[in-house]
C-alpha positions in Angstrom: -16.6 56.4 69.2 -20.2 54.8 69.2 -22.9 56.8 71.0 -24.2 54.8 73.8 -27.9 55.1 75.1 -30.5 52.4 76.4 -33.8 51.0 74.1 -36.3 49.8 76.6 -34.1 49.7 79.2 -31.4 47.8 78.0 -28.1 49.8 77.4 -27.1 49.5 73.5 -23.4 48.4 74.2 -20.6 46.2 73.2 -19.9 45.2 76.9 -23.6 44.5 76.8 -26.0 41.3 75.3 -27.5 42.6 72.2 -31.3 43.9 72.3 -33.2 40.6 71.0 -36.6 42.4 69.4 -39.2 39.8 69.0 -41.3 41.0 66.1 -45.1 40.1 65.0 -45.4 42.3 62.7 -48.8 41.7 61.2 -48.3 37.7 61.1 -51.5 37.7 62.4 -53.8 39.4 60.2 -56.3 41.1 62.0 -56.8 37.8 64.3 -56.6 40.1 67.8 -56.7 36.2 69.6 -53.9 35.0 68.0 -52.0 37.9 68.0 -52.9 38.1 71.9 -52.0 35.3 72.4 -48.4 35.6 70.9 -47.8 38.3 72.5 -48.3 36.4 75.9 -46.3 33.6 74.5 -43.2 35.6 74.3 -43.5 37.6 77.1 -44.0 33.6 79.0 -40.6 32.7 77.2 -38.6 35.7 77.4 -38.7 35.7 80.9 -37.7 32.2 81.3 -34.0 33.6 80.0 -33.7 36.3 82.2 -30.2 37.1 81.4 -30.9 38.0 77.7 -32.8 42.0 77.0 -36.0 41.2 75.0 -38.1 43.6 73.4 -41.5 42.7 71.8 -41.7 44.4 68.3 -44.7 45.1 66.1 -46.3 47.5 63.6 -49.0 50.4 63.6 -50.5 49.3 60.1 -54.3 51.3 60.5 -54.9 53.3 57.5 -55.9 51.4 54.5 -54.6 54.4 52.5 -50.6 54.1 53.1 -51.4 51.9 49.9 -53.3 53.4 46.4 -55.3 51.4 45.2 -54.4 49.4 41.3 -53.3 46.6 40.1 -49.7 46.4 41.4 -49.1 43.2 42.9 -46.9 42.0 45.8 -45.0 38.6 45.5 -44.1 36.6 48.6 -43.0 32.8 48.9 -43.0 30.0 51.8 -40.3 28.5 53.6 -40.3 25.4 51.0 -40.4 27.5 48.2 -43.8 28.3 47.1 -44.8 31.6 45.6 -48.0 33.7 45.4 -49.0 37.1 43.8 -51.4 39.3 46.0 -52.8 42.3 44.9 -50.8 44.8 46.7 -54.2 47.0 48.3 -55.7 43.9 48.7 -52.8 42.5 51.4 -52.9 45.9 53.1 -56.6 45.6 53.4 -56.7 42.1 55.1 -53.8 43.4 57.7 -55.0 47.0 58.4 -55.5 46.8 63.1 -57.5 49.5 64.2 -55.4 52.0 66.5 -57.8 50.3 69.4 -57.0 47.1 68.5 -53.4 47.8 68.8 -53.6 49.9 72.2 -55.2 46.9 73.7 -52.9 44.4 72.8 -49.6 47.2 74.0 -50.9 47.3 77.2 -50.0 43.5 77.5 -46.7 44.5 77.3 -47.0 47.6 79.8 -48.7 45.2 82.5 -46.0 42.7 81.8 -42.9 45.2 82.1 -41.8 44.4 78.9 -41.1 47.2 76.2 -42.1 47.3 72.7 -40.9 48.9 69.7 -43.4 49.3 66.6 -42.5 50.0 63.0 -44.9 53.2 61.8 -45.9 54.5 58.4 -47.8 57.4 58.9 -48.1 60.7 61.2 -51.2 59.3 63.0 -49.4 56.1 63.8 -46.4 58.0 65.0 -48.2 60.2 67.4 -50.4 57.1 68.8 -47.1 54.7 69.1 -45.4 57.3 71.7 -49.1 58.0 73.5 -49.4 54.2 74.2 -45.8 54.0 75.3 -43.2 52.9 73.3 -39.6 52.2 73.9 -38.8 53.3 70.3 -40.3 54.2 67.4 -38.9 52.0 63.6 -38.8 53.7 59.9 -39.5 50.9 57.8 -37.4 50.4 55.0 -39.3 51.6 52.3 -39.9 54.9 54.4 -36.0 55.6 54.9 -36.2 58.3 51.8 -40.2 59.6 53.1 -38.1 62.7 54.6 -41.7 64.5 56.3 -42.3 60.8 57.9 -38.7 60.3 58.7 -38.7 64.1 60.1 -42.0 64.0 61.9 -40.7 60.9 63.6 -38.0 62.0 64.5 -39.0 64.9 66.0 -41.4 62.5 68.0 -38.8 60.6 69.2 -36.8 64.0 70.3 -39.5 65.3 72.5 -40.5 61.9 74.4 -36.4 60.7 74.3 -36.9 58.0 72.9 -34.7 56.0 70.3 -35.1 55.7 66.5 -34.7 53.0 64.5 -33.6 53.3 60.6 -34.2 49.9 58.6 -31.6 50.9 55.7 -33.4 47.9 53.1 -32.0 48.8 50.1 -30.8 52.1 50.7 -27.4 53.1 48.9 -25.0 54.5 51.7 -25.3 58.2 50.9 -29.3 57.8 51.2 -28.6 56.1 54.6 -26.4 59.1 55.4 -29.2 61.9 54.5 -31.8 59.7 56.6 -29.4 60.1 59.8 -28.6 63.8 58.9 -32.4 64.4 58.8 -33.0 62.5 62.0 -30.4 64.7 63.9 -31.6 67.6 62.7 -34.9 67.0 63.6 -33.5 66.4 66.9 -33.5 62.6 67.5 -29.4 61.8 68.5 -30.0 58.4 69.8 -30.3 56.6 66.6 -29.9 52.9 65.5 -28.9 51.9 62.0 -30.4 48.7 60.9 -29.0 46.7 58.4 -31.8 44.2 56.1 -30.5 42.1 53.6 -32.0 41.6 50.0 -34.5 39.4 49.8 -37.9 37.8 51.3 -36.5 35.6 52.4 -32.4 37.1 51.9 -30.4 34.3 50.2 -27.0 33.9 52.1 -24.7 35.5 49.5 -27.3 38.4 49.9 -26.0 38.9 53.7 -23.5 41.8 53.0 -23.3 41.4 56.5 -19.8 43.4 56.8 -22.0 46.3 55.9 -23.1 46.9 59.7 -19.4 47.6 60.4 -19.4 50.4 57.4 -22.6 51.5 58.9 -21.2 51.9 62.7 -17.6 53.8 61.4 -19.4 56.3 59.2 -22.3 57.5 61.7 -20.8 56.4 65.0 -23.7 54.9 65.3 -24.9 50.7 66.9 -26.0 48.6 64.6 -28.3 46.2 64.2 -29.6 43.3 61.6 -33.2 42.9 60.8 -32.9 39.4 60.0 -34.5 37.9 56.9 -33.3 34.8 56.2 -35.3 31.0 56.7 -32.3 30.6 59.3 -31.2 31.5 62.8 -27.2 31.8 61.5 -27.1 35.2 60.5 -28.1 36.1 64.0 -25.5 34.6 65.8 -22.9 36.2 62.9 -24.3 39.8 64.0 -23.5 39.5 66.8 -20.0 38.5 66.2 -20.1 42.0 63.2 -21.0 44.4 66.4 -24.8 43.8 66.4 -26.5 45.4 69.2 -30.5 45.3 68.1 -31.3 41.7 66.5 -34.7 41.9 65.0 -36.5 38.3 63.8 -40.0 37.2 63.6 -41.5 34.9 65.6 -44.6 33.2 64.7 -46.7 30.0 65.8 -47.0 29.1 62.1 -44.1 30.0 60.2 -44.4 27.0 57.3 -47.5 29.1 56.2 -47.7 31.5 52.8 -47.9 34.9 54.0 -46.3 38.0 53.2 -43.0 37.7 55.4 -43.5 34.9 56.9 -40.7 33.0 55.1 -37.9 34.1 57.2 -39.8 34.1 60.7 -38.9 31.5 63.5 -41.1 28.7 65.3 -42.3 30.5 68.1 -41.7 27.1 70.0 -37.5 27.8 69.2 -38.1 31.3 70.9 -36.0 30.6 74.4 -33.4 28.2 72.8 -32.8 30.9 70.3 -32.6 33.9 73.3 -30.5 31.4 75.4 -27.9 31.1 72.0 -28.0 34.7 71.4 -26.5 35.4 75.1 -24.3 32.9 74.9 -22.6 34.2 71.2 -22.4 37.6 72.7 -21.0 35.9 76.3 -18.3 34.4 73.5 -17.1 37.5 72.1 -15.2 38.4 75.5 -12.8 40.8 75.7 -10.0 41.9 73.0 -6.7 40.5 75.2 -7.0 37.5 77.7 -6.2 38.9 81.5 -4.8 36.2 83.6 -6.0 37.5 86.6 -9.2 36.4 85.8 -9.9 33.3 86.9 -11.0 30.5 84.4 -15.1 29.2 84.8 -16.4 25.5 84.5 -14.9 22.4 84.7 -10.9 23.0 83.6 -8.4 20.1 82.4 -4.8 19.6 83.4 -2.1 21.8 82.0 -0.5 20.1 79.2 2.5 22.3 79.1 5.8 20.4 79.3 8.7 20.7 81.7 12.7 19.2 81.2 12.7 15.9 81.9 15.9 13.7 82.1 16.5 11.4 79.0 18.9 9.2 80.6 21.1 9.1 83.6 22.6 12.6 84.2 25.8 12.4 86.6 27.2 16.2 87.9 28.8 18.2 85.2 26.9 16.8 82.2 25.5 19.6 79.6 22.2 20.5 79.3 21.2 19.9 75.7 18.9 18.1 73.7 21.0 15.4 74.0 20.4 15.0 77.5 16.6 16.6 78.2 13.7 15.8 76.8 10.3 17.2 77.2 6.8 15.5 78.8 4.0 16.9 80.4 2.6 18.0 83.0 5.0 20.9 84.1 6.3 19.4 87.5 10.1 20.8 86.6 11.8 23.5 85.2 9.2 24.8 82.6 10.3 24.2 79.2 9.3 28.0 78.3 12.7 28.7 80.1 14.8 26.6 77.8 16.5 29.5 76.6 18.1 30.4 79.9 19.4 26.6 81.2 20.1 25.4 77.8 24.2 24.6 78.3 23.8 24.7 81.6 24.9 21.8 83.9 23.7 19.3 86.2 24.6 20.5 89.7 23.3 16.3 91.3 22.7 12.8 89.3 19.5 13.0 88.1 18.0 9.5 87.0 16.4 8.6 83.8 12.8 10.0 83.5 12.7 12.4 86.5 11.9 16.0 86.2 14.6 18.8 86.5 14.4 20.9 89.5 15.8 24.1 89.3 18.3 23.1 92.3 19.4 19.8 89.6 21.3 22.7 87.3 23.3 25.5 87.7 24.8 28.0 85.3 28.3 26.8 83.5 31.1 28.8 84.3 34.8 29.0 82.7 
């Protein structure tokens, strides 16, 4: 049984659309315009497609000092293929918000309506990302073995009741398993297990995306997919896997060479994408079709076949195959019900190329 609970709102269910989170990240540098203005972009787009949940998803990245300084580097590649080395401080330094940059571009959300969901990294960020008001707090992958962070969080997330989300990266399954144990020990129940392919961006044989079905019948647990791939499939295959958060970046520039930029979407594909996200989870249906339920949109003619007469039939002749053959549409006896007037007779001529009416037969009797 999979616990159920709501993220922003929006009721993490299988008989509900998946939770679509719309994530910035730190695509935008410390550019507070542009990443303004994104932010207004998608909450302009989601709520053109009404029908599907949307959640806007970002980071709390302040503290220059999540990252030691040296001379580790940090590779990342483009869309086409291009690849750059960046000094690992260095990157954090150009992306680094300052927690009042970041509370003023939240309350966008709050005086839109729309939730938001941030990724955290330290205690500070933690305790600011449930004062501003989020709808859920995210351990980053890397952080899914930082037990105090993963605990503190937690703990957070206990309190306010509010969800937690565990990116699982690269995590083996029993260090998945401690991260959840510690999470409900800490108090937080209403987790979601996250499942990111290898990769930046994830090559398509590095998917494993059967893994979010492993992950939802060990932990009882939803699932979701932070996707990472140049593509939209593996978003629409989630769903179909029992997805019920679908994270994907969204940016207005996502040709560019930046540190995980190379599997965000055009920002311009944002409502075509929600709209094809509802309608993959509107196609999953129901496990049995129920034929009281009547049939939507435009619906042809039933091409199921009934007995028709293949020549002449005079009173007394045998039903068989020598006599009846079959045509469509069903206007006679339904050929399903061949079994029970097969060597039956003909009760009234019947001429070539009619239909059989259940008042043309009668059951042969000795």
């Amino acid at each position: 049984m999979t616990r159920a609970f709501a993220l922003g709102g929006f009721s993490l269910a299988p008989d509900r659309p998946p939770v679509f989170l719309a994530e910035i990240g730190g695509f935008f540098g410390q550019d507070m315009g542009l990443a303004s203005k994104m932010i207004a972009d998608i909450i302009a787009i989601g709520a053109t497609v009404p029908q599907q949940p949307m959640v806007l998803k970002t980071e709390i990245l302040h503290d220059v000092d999540v990252c030691l300084p040296g001379d580790t580097l940090e590779t990342y590649a483009s869309k086409d293929g291009r690849v750059r080395q960046e000094n690992y401080r260095a990157l954090i330094e150009r992306k680094v918000v300052p927690l009042a940059h970041y509370e003023a571009l939240l309350k966008q959300c709050t005086a839109a309506g729309v939730p938001f969901v941030v990724s955290v990294y330290d205690f500070k960020g933690t305790d600011f990302a449930v004062d501003v008001g989020t709808a859920a707090l995210k351990i980053a992958s890397a952080n899914l073995v930082h037990v105090p962070l993963l605990r503190h969080t937690a703990r957070a997330c206990a309190a306010r009741g509010l969800p937690l989300i565990l990116d699982t990266g690269r995590a083996a399954l029993a260090e998945v398993g401690t991260a959840v144990d510690i999470a409900r020990a800490a108090g937080c129940e209403d987790l979601v297990v996250e499942h990111r392919p290898d990769g930046h961006p994830a090559l398509p044989q590095a998917h494993n995306l059967r893994i979010m079905q492993t992950y939802n019948q060990a932990f009882g647990l939803p699932v979701g997919i932070s996707d990472h791939h140049v593509g939209l499939e593996m978003l629409y295959m989630s769903i179909a896997l029992g997805a019920t958060v679908i994270e994907k970046g969204v940016h207005v520039a996502p040709d560019d060479l930046d540190i995980d930029i190379s599997h965000t979407m055009d920002m311009r594909d944002l409502a075509r994408v929600l709209r094809t996200v509802n309608d993959c989870w509107q196609a999953m249906g129901r496990p049995a079709r129920d034929k009281r339920i009547a049939i939507e949109g435009v619906i042809g003619t039933s091409q199921r076949a009934c007995l028709v007469a293949k020549c002449d039939l005079a009173p007394g002749d045998a039903v068989s195959l020598d006599t009846i053959r079959f045509a469509w549409p069903c206007i006679g006896i339904p050929v399903q019900q061949w079994d029970t007037v097969d060597g039956w007779h003909i009760a009234a001529a019947v001429p070539a190329g009619r239909p059989l009416q259940w008042s043309d037969v009668h059951q042969h009797t000795r």
